[in-house]
C-alpha positions as CSV (number, residue, x, y, z in Angstrom):
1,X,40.9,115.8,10.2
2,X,41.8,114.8,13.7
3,X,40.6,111.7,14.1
4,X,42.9,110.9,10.6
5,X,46.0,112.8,12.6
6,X,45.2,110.6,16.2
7,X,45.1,107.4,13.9
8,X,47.9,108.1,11.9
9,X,49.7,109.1,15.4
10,X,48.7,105.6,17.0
11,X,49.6,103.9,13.3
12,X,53.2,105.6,14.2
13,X,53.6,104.6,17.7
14,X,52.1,101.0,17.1
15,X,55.1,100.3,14.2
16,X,57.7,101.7,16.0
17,X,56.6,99.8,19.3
18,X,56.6,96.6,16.6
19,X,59.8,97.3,14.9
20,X,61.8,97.9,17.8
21,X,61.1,94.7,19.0
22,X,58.5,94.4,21.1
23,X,56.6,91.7,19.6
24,X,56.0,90.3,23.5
25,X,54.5,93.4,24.8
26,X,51.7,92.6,27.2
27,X,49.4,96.0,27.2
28,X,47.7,94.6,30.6
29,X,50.9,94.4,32.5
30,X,51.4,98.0,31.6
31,X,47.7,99.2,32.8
32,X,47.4,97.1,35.5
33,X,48.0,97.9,38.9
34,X,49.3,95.6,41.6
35,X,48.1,97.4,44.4
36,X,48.1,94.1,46.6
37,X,52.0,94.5,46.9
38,X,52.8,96.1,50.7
39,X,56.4,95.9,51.3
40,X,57.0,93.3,53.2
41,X,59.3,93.9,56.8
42,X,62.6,92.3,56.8
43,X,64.4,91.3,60.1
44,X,67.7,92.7,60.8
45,X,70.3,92.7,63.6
46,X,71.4,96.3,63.5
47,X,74.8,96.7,64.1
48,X,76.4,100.0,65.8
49,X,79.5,101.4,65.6
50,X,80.0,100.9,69.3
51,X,79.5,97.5,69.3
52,X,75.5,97.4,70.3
53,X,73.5,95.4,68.6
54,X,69.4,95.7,68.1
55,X,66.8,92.9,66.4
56,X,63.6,94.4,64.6
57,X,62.0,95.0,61.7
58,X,62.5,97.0,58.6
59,X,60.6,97.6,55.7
60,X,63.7,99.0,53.8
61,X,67.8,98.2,54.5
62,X,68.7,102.0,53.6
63,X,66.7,104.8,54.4
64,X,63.4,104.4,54.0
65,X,60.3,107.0,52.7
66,X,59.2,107.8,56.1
67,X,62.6,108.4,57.4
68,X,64.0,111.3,57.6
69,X,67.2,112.9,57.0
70,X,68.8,115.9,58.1
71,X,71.2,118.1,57.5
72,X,75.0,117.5,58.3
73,X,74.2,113.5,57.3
74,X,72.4,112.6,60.3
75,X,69.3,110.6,59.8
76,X,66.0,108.5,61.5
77,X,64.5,105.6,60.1
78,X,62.4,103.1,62.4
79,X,62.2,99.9,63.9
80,X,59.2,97.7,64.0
81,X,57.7,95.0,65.9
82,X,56.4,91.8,63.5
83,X,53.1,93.6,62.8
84,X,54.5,96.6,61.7
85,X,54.1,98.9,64.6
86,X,57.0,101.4,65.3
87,X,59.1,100.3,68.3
88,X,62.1,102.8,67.9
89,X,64.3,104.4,65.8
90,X,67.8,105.0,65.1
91,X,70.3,107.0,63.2
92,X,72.0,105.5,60.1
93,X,75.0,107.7,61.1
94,X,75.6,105.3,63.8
95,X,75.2,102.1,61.9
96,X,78.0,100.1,61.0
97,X,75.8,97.2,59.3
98,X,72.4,95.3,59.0
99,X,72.6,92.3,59.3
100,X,69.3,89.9,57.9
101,X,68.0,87.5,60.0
102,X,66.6,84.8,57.8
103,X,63.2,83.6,58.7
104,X,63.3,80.6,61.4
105,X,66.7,81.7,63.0
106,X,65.8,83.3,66.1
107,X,69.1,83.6,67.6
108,X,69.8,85.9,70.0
109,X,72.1,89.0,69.1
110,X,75.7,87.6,69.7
């Protein structure tokens, strides 16, 4: 009696999945996964509010998963070198803007 309540449960699911239109469902895409997909560093001229400005690498333009953020609004996030090792930090408080530095313009900070 349970396998005819698990098939009539799938019978359900796979109808609804068909009515609702998902006729192009790919099943793989859904098991899959893409673990070959690091994120990828972006370069950025970090602008601070009093008037500094710092090229490196980030891996995320807001505050990233190994950042840290603290209480009162004050935060740490970190700045890498182009093979991803950790050169510095800095607090977003003091950020004004990012700005990125698209690949091939290697421009000094002005």
């Amino acid at each position: 009696m349970n396998r005819g309540r698990l098939a009539l449960l799938l019978l359900i699911v796979f109808t609804a999945v068909v009515i609702s239109g998902c006729q192009n469902l790919h099943i793989q895409d859904l098991v899959k996964r893409d673990l070959s997909q690091e994120p990828s560093l972006i370069k950025v001229r970090i602008h601070f509010d009093r008037g500094d400005t710092v090229d490196g690498y980030v891996y995320e333009l807001g505050l990233e998963k190994s950042g840290k953020l603290y209480a009162g609004g004050s935060s740490i996030s970190y700045i890498y070198d182009a093979q991803g090792n950790v050169v510095g930090s800095f607090n977003y408080q003091r950020v004004t803007y990012m700005e990125i530095i698209p690949p091939g313009d290697e421009n000094p900070a002005k």
